[in-house]
C-alpha positions in Angstrom: 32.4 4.7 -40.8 32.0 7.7 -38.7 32.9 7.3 -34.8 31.1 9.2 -32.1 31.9 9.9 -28.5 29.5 11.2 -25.8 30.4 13.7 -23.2 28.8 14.4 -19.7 29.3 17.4 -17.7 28.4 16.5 -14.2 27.3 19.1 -11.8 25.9 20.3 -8.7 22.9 22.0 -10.1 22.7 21.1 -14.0 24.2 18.1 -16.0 25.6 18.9 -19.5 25.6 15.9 -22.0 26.7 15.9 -25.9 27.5 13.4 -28.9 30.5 15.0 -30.7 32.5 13.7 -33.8 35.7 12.3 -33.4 37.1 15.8 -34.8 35.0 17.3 -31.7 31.7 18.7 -33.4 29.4 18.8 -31.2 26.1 17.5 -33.2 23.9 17.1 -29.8 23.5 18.2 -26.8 21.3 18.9 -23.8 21.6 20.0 -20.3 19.1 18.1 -17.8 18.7 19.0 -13.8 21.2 17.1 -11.7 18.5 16.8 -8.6 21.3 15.1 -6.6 18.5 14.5 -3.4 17.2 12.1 -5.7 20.3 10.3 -5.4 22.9 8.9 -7.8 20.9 6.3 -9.4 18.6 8.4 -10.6 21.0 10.9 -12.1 22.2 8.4 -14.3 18.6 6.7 -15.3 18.1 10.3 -16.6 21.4 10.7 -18.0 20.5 7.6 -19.7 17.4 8.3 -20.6 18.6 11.7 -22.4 21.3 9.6 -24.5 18.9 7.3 -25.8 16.8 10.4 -26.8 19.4 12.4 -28.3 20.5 9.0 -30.5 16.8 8.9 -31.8 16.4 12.3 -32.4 19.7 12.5 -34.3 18.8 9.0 -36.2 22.4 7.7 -34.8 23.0 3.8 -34.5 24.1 3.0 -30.8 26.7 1.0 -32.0 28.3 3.9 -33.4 28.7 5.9 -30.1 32.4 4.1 -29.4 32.9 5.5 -25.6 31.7 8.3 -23.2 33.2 10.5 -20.4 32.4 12.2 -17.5 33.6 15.3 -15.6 32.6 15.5 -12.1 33.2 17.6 -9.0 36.0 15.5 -6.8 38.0 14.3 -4.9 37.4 11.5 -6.8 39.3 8.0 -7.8 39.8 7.6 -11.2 41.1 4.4 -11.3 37.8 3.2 -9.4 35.2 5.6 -11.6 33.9 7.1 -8.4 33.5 10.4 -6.3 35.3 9.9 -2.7 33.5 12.1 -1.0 32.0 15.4 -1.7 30.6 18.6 0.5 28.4 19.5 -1.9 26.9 16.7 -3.5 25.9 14.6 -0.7 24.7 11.0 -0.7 27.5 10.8 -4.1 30.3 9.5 -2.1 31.7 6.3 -2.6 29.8 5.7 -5.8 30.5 3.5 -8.8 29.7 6.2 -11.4 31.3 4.9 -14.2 30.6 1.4 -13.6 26.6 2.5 -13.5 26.8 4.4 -16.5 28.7 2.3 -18.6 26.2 -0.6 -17.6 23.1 1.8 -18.6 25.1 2.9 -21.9 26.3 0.1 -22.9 30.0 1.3 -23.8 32.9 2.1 -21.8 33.0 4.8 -20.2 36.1 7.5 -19.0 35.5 9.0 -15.1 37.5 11.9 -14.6 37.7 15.1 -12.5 35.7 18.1 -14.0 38.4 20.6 -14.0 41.0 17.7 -15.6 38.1 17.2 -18.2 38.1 21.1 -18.7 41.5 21.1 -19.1 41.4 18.3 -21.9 39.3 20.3 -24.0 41.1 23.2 -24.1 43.8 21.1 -24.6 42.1 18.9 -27.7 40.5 21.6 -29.2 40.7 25.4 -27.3 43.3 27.5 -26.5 46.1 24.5 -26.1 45.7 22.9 -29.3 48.8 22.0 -31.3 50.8 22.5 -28.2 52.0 19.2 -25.6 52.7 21.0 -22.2 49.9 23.0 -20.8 48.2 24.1 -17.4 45.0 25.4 -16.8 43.6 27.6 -14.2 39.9 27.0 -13.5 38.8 30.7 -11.3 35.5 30.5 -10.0 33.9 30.2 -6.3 37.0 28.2 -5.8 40.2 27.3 -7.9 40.7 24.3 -9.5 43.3 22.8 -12.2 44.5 20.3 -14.5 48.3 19.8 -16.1 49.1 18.1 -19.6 52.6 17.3 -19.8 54.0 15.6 -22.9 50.0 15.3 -23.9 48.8 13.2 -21.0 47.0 14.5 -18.2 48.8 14.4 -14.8 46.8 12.9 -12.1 49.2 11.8 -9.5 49.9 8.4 -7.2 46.0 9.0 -5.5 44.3 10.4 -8.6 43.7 14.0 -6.9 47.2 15.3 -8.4 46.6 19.1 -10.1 44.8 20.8 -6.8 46.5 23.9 -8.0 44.1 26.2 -5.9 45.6 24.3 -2.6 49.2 25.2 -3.4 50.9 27.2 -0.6 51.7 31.1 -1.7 51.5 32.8 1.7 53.1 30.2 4.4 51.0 31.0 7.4 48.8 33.4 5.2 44.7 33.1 4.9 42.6 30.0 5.9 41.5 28.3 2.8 38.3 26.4 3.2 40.5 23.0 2.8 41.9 23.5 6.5 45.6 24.7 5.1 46.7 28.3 5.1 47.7 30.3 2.1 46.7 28.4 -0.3 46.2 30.3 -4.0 42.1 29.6 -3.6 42.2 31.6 -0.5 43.7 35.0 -2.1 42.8 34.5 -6.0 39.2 32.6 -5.8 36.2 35.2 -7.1 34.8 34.8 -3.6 38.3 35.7 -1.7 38.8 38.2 -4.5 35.5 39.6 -2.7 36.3 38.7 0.6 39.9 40.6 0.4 37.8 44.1 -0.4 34.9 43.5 2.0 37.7 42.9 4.7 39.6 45.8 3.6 36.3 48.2 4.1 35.5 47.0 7.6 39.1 48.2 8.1 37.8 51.7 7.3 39.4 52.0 3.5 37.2 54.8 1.3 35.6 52.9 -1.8 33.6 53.4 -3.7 32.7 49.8 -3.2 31.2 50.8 0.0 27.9 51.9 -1.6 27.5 48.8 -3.4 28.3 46.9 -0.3 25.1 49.0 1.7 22.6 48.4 -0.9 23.4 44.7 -1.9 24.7 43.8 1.8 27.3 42.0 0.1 30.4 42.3 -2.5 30.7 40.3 -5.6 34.3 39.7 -7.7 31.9 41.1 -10.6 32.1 44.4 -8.4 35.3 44.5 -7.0 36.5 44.4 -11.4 33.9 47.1 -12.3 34.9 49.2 -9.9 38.4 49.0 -10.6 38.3 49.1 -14.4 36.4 52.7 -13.5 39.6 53.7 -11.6 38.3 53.2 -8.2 41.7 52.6 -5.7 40.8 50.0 -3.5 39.6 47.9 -6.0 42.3 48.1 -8.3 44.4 46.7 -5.0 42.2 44.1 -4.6 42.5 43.1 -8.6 46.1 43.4 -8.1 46.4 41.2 -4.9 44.0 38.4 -7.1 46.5 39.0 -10.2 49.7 38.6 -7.9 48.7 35.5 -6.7 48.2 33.9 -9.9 50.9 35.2 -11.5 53.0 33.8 -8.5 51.1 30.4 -9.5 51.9 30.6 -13.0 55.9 31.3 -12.1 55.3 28.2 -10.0 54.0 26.0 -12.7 56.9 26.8 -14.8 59.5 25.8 -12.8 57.3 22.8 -11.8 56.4 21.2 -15.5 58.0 24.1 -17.5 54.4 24.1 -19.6 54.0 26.1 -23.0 51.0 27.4 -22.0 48.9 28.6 -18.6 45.3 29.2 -20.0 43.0 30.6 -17.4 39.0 29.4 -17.5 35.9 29.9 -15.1 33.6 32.9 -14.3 36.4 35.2 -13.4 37.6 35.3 -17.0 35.1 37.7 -17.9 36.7 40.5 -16.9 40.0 39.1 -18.6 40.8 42.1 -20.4 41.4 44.1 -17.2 42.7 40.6 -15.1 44.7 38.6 -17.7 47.4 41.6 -18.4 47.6 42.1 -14.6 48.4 38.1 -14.4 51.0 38.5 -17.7 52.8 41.3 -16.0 53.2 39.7 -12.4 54.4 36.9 -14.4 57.1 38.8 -15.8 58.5 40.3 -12.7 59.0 37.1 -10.5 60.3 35.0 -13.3 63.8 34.4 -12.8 66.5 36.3 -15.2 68.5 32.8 -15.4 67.5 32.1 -18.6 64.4 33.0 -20.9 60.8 31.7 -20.0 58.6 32.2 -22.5 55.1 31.0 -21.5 51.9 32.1 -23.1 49.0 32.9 -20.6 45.7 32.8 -22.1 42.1 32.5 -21.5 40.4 29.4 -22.7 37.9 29.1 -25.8 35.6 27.0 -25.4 33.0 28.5 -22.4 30.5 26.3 -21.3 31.4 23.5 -24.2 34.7 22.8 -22.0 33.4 20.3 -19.8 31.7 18.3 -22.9 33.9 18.6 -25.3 36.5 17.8 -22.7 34.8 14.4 -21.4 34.0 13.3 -25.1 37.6 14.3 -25.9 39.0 11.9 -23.1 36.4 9.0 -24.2 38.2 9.4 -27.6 41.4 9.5 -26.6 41.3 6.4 -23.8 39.4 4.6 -26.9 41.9 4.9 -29.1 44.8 4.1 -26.6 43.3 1.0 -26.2 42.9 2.0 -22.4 38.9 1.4 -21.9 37.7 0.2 -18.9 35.4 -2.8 -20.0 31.7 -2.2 -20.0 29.9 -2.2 -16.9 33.4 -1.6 -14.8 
């Protein structure tokens, strides 16, 4: 008898949800509006709501949806199935998610944070699979990560191990919006990416960023890689400053959990084919000459299907360890 696991993406503005196959084929799916002002009771009513569709609609028997996941924006306690607190999802904090869900569901249910969820997927069936020591990079507004080592996640004594944006590359260096200073999100993050050019043309640097910057008022990381894939100076610093900082990470991560692979996901990754080299090269040059280090670093596969994919991934996985939390806890 076939086994299916259902995945939730949870975020801030949309909420991704999908049945897959317990070899990871996604057979529905359907993104619904988060509306987090209507609170967190809602959210899952509709999340719900849209499972109980997409069983009908696909003619699947509940009982043989075995377990579901979640990803969700943190910090968050996994061993409690609920977000701590967050800035941007107010009126979440404190709440039972999984406990809710998996009463509304039925089944139990796997709470986990979104970028460890991400990292799972690429892990179970992206750019990771086959492999048991991985890290993964998540490069959007902010950097997030996850680490698999010896094919378990990593999550640490307070369940908010893997903040790989917050390590410190720059003692005393920029002020990251966490409160430290230096920390990797604060030079290598698509807005500090921006941020670093903007700052260098109030300092009077020629770009050709600057006309961009008069008609839009603004800069964008989207920019600031155009502009140096057409050879533009400045922005070529900028990319290399972004590229530095994450190949300084990557060095990190290898003498941390010596990991097979660093695969690199988010919106930044687009423009991969002028970032990812830059990343490989740094790499090379701050790697110690002790002894070999071979370490692949990738972009992931799977675009938007990571965080579904991932949570179903981890439903599996939890179900088959035996390590399920019981239904309605």
């Amino acid at each position: 008898m076939s086994e299916y696991f259902f995945g939730v993406d949870f975020g801030g503005t949309n909420t991704k949800l999908g049945i897959l196959t317990e070899q990871g084929e996604i057979i529905a799916r359907r993104s619904i509006p988060s509306e987090v002002e209507k609170g967190p009771i809602a959210l899952v009513d509709r999340i719900a709501e849209a499972y109980q569709d997409l069983l009908a609609e696909n003619r699947l028997e509940s009982r043989l949806v075995c377990a579901a996941g979640v990803g969700s924006p943190g910090p968050l306690s996994v061993a409690e199935g609920m977000i701590i607190k967050s800035c941007n999802i107010p009126g979440f904090g404190n709440f039972r998610f999984r406990a809710e869900l998996s009463r509304r569901l039925g089944i139990g249910v796997v709470f986990d944070n979104d970028a460890n969820v991400a990292c799972w997927g690429e892990f179970w069936l992206g750019a990771g699979k086959e492999i048991k020591h991985m890290v993964l990079f998540t490069l959007g507004t902010g950097i997030g990560g996850g680490i698999i080592y010896d094919g378990e996640l990593i999550h640490g004594s307070d369940d908010n191990g893997a903040e790989l944006g917050h390590m410190i590359i720059q003692p005393d260096g920029r002020r990251c919006n966490c409160g430290q200073h230096g920390c990797l999100e604060a030079y290598a993050s698509a807005n500090n990416t921006a941020l670093r050019a903007i700052e260098a043309l109030d300092q009077g640097r020629d770009s050709t960023l600057q006309a961009v910057r008069r008609k839009n008022g603004t800069l964008t990381c989207k920019d600031v890689f155009d502009h140096a894939r057409a050879g533009d100076e400045l922005a070529n610093e900028t990319v290399d400053g972004t590229a530095c900082a994450l190949g300084q990470a990557c060095v990190n991560m290898r003498h941390i959990t010596e990991p097979q692979q660093v695969v690199l996901t988010g919106g930044m990754i687009a423009s991969g084919d002028i970032l990812l080299p830059r990343v490989r090269s740094f790499y090379e040059k701050m790697i110690w000459t002790n002894k070999p280090e071979p370490m692949d670093i990738c972009l992931a596969k799977l675009g938007n299907d990571a965080g579904i994919i991932g949570a179903a991934g981890l439903a599996l996985h939890s179900y088959r360890q035996n390590r399920l939390s019981a239904v309605g806890c």
